[in-house]
LOLUMKOL-511828 format. One record per residue: residue number from 1; residue in one letter; x, y, z of N, C-alpha, C in turn. Coordinates in steps of 0.2 Angstrom, whole numbers. Each point is the difference from the previous one (the first is absolute). Layout:
// residues N
 pos code   n_X   n_Y   n_Z  ca_X  ca_Y  ca_Z   c_X   c_Y   c_Z
 NUM    A     X     Y     Z     X     Y     Z     X     Y     Z
...
END
This chain:
// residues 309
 pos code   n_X   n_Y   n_Z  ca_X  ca_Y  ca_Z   c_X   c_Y   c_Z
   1    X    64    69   -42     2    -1     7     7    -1     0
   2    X     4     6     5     7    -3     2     1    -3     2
   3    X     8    -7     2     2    -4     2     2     5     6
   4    X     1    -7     5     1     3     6    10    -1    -1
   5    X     4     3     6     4     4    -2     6    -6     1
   6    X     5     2    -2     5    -5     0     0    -3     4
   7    X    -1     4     4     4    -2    10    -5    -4     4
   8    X    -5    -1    -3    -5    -5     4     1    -5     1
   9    X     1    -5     5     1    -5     1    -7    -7    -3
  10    X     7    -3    -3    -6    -8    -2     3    -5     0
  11    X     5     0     4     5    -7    -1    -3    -3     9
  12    X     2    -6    -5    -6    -5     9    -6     2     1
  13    X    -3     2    -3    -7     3    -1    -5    -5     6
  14    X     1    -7    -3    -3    -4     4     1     0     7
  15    X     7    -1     2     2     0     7    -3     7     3
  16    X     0     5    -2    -2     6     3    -8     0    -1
  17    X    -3    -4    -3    -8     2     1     0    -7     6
  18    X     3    -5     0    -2    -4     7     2     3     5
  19    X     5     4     1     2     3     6    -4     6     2
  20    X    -4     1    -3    -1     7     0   -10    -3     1
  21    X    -1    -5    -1    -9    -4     0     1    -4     7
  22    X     7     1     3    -2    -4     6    -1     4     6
  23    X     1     4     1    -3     6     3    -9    -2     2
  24    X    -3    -2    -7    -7     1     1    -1    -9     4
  25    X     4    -4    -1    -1    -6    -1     4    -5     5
  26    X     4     3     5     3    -4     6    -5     0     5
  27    X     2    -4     2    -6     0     7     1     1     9
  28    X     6     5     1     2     2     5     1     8     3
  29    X    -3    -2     6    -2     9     3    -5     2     1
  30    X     0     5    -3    -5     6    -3    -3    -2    -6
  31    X     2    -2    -4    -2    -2    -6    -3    -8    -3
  32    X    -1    -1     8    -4    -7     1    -8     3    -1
  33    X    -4     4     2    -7     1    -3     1     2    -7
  34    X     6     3    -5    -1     1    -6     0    -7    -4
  35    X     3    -8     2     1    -4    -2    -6    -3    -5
  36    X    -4     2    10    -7    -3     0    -6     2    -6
  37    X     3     6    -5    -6     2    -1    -2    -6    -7
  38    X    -7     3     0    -3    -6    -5     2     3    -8
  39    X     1     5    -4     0     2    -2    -2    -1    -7
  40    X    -7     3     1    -4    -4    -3    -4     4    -6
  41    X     3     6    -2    -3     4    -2    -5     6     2
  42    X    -1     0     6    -6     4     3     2     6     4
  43    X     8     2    -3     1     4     5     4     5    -5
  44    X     0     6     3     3     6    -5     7     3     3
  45    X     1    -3     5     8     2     7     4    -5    -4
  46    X    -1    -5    -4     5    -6    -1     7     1    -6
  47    X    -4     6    -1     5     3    -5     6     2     3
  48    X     8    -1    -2     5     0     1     5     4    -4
  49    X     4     7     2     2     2    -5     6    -2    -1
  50    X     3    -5     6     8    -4     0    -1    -6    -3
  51    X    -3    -1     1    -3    -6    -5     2     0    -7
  52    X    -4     5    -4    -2     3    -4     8     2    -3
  53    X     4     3     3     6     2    -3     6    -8     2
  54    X    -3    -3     5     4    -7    -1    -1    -2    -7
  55    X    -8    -1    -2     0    -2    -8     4     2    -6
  56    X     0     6     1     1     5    -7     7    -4    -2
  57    X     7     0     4     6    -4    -5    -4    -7    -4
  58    X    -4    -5     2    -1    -7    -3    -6     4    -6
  59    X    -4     5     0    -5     3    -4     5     2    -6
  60    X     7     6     3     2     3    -5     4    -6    -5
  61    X     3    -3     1     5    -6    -4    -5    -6    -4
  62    X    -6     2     4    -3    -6    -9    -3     8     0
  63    X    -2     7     0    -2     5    -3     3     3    -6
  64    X     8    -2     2     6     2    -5     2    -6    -4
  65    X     0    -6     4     4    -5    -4    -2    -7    -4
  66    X    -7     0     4    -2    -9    -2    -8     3    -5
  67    X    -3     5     1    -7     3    -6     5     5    -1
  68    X     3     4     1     1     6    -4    -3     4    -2
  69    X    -5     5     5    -5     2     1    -1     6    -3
  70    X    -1     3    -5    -4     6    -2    -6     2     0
  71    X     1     9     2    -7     1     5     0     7    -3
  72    X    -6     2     0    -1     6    -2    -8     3     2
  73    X    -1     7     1    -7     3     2     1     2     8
  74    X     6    -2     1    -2     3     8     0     7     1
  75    X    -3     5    -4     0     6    -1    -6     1     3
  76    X    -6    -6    -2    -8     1     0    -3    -2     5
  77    X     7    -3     6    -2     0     6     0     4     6
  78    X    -7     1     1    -3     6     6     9    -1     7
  79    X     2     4    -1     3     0     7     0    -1     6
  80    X    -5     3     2    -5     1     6    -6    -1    -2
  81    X    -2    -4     8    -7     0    -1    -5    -6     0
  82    X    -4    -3    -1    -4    -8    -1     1     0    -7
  83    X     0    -8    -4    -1    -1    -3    -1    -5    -2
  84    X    -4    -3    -6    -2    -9     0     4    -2    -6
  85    X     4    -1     2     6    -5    -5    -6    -6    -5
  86    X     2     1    -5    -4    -9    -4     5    -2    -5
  87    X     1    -6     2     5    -3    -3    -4    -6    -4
  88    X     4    -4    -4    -1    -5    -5     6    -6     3
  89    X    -3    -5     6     4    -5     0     5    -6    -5
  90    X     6    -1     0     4    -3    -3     2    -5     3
  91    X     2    -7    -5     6    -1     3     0    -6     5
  92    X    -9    -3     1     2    -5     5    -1     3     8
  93    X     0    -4     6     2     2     5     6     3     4
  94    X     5     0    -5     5     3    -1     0     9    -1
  95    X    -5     1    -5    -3     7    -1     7     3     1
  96    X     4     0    -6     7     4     3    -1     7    -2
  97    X    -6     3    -5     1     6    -1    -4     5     7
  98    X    -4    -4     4    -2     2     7     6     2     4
  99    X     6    -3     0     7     1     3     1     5     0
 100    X     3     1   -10     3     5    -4    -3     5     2
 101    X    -8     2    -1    -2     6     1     2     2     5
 102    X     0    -5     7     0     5     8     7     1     0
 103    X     5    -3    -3     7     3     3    -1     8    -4
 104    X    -4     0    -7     1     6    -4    -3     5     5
 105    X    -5    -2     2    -5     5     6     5     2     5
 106    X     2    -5     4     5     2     4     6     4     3
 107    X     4    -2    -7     5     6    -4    -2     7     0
 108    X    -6    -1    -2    -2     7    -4    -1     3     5
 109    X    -7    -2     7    -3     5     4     4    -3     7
 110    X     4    -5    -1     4    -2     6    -5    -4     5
 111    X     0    -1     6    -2    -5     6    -7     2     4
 112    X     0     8     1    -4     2     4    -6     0    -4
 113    X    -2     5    -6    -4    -2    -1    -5    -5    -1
 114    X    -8    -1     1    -3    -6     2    -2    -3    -7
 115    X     0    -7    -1     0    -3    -5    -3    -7     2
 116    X    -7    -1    -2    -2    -8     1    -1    -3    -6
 117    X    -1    -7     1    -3    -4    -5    -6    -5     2
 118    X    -1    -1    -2    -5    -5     1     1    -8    -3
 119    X     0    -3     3     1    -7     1    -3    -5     0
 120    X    -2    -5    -7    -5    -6     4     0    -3     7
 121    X    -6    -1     3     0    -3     5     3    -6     1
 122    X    -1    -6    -7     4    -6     2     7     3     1
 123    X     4     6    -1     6     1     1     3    -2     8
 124    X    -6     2     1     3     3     9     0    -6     4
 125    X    -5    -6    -3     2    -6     4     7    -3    -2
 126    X     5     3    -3     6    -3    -1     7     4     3
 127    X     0    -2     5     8     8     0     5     0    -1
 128    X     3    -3    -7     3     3    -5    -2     7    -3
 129    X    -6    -2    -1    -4     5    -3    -1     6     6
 130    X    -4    -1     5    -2     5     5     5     3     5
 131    X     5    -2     0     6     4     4     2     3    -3
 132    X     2     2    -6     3     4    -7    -6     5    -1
 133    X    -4    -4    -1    -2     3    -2    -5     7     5
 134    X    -1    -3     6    -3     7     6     6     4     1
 135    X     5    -2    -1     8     5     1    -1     6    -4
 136    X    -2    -2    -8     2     4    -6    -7     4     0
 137    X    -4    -3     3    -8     5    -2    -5    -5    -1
 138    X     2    -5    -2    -7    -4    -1    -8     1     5
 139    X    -5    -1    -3    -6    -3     5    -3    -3    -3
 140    X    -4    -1     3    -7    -7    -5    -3     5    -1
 141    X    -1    -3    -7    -6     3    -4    -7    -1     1
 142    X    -2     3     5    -7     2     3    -1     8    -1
 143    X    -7     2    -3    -3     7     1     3     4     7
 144    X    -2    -3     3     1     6     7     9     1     2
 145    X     3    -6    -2    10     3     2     1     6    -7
 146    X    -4    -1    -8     1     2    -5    -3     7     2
 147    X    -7     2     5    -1     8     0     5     1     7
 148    X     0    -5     5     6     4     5     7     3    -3
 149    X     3    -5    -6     6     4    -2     0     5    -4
 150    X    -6    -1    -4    -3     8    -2     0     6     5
 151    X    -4     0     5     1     4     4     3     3     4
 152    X     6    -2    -1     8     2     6     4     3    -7
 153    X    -5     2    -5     6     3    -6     6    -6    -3
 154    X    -4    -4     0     5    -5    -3     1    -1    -9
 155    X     4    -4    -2    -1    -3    -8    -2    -6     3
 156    X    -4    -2    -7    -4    -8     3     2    -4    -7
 157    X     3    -5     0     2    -2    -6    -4    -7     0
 158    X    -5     1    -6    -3    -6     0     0    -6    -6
 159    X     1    -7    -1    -3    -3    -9    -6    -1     0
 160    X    -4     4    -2   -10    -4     0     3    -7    -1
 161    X     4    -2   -10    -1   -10     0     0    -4     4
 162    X     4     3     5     1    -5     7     5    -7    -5
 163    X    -1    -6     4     3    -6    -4    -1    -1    -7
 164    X    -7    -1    -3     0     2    -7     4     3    -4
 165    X     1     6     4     5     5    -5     8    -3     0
 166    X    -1    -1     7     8    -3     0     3    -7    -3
 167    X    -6    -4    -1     1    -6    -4    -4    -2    -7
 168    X    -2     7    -2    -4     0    -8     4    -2    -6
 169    X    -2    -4    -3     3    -5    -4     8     4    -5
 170    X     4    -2    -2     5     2    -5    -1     7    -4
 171    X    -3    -2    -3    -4     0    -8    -5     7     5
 172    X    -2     1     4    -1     7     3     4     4     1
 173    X     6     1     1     6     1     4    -1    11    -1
 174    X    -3     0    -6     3     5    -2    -9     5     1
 175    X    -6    -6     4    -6     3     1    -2     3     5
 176    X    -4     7     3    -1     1     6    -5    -4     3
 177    X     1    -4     5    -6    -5    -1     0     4    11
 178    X    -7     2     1    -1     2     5    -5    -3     4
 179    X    -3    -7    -3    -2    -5     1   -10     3     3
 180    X     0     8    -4    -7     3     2    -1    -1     7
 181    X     4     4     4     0     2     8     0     6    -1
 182    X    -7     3     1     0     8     2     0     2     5
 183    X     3    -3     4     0     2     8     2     5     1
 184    X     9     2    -4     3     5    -1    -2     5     0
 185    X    -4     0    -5    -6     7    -1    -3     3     3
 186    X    -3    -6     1    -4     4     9     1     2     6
 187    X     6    -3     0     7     3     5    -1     7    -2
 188    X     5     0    -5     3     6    -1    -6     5    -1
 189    X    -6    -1    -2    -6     4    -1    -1     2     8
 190    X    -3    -4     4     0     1     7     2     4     3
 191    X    10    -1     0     2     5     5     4     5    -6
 192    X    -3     0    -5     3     6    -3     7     1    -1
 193    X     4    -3    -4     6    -3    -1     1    -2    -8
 194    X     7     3    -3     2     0    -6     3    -7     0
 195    X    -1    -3    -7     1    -7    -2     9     1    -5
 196    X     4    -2     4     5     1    -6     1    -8     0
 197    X    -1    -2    -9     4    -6    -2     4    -2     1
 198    X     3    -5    -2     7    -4    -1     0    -6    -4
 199    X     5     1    -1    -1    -6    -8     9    -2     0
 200    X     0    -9    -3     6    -2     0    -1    -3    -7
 201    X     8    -1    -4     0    -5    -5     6    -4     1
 202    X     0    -6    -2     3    -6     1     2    -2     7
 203    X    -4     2     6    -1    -5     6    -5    -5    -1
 204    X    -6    -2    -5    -3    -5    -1     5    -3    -5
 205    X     4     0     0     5    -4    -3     6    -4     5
 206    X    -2     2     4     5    -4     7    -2    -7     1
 207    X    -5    -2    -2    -3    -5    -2    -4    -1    -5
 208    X    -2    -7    -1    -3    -1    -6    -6    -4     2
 209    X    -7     1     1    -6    -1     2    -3    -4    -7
 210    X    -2    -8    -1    -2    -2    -4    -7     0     0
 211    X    -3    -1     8    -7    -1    -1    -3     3     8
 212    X    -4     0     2    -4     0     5    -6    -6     1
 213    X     3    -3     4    -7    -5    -1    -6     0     8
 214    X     1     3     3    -4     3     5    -7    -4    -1
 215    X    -3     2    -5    -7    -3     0     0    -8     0
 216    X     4    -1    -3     0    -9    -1     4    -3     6
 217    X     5     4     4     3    -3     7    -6     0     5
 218    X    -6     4    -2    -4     1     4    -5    -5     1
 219    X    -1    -1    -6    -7    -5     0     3    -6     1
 220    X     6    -3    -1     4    -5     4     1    -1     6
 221    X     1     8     3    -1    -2     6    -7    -2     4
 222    X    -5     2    -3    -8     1     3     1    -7    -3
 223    X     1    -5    -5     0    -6     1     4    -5     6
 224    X     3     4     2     2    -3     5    10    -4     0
 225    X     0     5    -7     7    -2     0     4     3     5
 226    X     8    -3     3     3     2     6     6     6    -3
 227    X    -1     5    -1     1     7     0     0     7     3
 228    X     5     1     2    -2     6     6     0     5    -6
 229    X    -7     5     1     1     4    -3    -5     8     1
 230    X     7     3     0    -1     9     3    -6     1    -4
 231    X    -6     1     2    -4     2    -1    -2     8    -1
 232    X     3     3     3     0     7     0     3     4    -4
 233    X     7    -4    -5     2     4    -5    -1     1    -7
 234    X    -7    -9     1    -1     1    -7     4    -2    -6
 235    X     5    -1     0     3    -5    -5     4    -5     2
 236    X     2    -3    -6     5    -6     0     4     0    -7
 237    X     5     6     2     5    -4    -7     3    -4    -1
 238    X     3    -2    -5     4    -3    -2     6     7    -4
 239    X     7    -3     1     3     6    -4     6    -3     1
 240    X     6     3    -3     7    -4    -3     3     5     4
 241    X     5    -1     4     5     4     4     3    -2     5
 242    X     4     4     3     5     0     8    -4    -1     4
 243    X     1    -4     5     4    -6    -2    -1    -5     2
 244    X    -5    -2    -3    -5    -7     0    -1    -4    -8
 245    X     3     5    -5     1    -4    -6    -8     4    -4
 246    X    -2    -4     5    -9    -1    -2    -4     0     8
 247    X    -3     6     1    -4     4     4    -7    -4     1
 248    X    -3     0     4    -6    -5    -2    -1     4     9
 249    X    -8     2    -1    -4     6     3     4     8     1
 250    X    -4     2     4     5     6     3     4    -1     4
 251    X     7    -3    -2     3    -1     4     6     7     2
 252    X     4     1     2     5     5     0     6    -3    -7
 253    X     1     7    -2     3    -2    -4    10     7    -1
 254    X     4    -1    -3     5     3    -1     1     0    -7
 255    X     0     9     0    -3     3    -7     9    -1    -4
 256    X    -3    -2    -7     6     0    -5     2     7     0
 257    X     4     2    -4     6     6     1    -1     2    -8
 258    X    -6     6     1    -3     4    -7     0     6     2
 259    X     3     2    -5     0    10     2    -8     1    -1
 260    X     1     3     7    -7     4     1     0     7    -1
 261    X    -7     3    -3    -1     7     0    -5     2     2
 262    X     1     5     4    -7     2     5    -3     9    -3
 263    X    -5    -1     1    -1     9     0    -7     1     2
 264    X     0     7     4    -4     5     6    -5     2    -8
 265    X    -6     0     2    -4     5    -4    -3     4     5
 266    X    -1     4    -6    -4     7     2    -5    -1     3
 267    X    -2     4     7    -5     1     5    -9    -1    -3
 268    X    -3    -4     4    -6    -1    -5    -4     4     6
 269    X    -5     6    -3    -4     3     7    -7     0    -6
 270    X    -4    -3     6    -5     0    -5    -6     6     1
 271    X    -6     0    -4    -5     6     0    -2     0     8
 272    X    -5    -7     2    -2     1     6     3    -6     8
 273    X    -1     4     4     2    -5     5    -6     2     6
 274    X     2    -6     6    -6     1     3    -3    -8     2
 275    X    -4    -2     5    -6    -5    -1    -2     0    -4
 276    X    -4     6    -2    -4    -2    -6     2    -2    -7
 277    X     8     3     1     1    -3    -7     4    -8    -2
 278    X     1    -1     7     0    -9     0    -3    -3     1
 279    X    -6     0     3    -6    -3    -2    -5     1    -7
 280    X     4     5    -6    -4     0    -5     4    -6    -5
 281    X    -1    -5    -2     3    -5    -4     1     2    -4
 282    X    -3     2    -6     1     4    -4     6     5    -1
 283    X     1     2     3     6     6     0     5    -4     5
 284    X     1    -4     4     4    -4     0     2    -5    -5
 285    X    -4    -3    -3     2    -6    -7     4     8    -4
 286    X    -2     4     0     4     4    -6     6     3     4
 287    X     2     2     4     5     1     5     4    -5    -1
 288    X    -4    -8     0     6    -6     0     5     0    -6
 289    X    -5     1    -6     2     0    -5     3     5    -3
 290    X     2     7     2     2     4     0     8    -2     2
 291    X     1    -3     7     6    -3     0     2    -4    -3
 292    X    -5    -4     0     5    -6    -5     3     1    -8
 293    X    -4     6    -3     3    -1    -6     5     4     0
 294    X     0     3     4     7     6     3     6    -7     0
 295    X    -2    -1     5     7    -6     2     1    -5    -7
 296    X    -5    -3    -4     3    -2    -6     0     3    -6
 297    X     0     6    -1     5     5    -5     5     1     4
 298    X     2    -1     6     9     3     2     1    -8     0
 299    X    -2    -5     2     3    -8    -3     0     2    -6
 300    X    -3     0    -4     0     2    -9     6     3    -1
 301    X     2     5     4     4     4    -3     9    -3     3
 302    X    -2    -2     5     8    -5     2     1    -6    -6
 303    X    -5    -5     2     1    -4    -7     4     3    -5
 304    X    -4     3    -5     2     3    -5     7     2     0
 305    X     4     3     5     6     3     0     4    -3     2
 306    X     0    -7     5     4    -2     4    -4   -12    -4
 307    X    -2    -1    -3    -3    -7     0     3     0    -8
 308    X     6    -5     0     3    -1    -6    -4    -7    -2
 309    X    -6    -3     0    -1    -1    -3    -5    -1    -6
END
């Protein structure tokens, strides 16, 4: 991938994305029913491509400067057309190689092009979370927003782990762990749509995941100890990082400064598509698994080349 060109502006980066997000977000005029929207995920108009080029200077300078990002395979990405992105969450809710990828998508195929992702639910109750993120593409991850973006010819970038992935222990960092969600599958089985991978090495190192203790925060709480806890995302880490020292649940976190490597694999199109072939379990468990091993021989093969340890 080429750097973008000397003359592109990054300086103030921050002051020009606040200037530029308040547009969406003052509450005077015309732009008083835009204030009001819920934005909630449920909608596919939310998408913003000024937005979206607000972000790119604060993307590009931890892209260049704070992970030092090397990326390779965007060769093997369809140009045109639908497609179901599957990635391997990193990183915490931080998730910095989610960033990284979309400034490189962006670069590449630029603004107009249509690009969503799908987003836990719990996200959208918080709007740090849900204004950036309905700007940039985000929606909730529901079946029915996941076949509407399919079928306006969109790319659909999804993580099966969901939280699990994104807060699986240390000692995993370097595992595809997709938490056995074939949703995906039968997505892409359904509406007839090529699965291209994505894989990252050293964003599970932006933090440091000691434990997950999810099942034992739980049976404390069903004792009736005084604990709020997000039931919907299924875990509770513990982990070492920015910047709370020590991280204690899913809390949001700020990822340490580790050169990250990303790379695009090769398009997966399988033998059959159709209902029927989602509804055969069989041939989707081997469909799942046909991804997954894909995606950890190209983690196998970053490691190897880039993990001095």
């Amino acid at each position: 991938m080429g750097s973008q060109g000397e003359g592109d502006k990054i300086s103030n980066p921050f002051e020009e994305l606040l200037d530029k997000l308040s547009i969406f977000t003052h509450n005077s005029g015309a732009d008083d029913k835009a204030s009001r929207r819920r934005f909630d995920g449920w909608s596919l108009s939310e998408r913003n491509p000024e937005a979206i080029k607000a972000w790119m200077p604060i993307w590009e300078w931890f892209y260049r400067y704070y992970f030092q990002v090397q990326t390779s395979g965007w060769h093997h990405m369809p140009s045109v057309g639908k497609v179901l992105i599957v990635g391997s969450h990193n990183g915490g809710l931080a998730s910095p190689d989610t960033s990284m990828f979309m400034y490189d998508w962006f670069r590449t195929f630029g603004y107009e092009r249509l690009v969503y992702a799908l987003m836990h639910p719990s996200a959208w109750q918080t709007p740090i979370f849900a204004l950036p993120g309905a700007h940039v593409g985000a929606i909730i991850a529901h079946p029915k927003m996941a076949i509407a973006a399919l079928r306006r010819d969109a790319a659909l970038l999804v993580y099966p782990g969901g939280a699990q992935d994104l807060f699986r222990p240390y000692s995993w960092r370097n595992r595809i762990h997709l938490a056995n969600n074939k949703a995906f599958i039968k997505l892409a089985l359904r509406e007839e749509v090529p699965i291209v991978p994505i894989i990252s090495h050293g964003a599970h190192s932006t933090l440091i995941v000691l434990a997950d203790l999810y099942q034992q925060v739980k049976q404390l709480h069903e004792w009736g100890f005084p604990w709020l806890l997000d039931g919907n995302t299924g875990v509770f880490p513990v982990y070492l990082g920015l910047p709370w020292g020590v991280g204690i649940g899913p809390v949001p976190n700020f990822p340490l400064p580790m050169q990250i490597h990303t790379r695009v694999c090769a398009p997966i199109v399988f033998e059959r598509y159709g209902c029927a072939a989602a509804r055969d379990r069989g041939y989707v468990d081997a469909c799942y698994e046909r991804v997954r091993t894909m995606m950890q021989a190209e983690l196998d093969d970053l490691v190897q080349k880039y993990d001095c340890q």
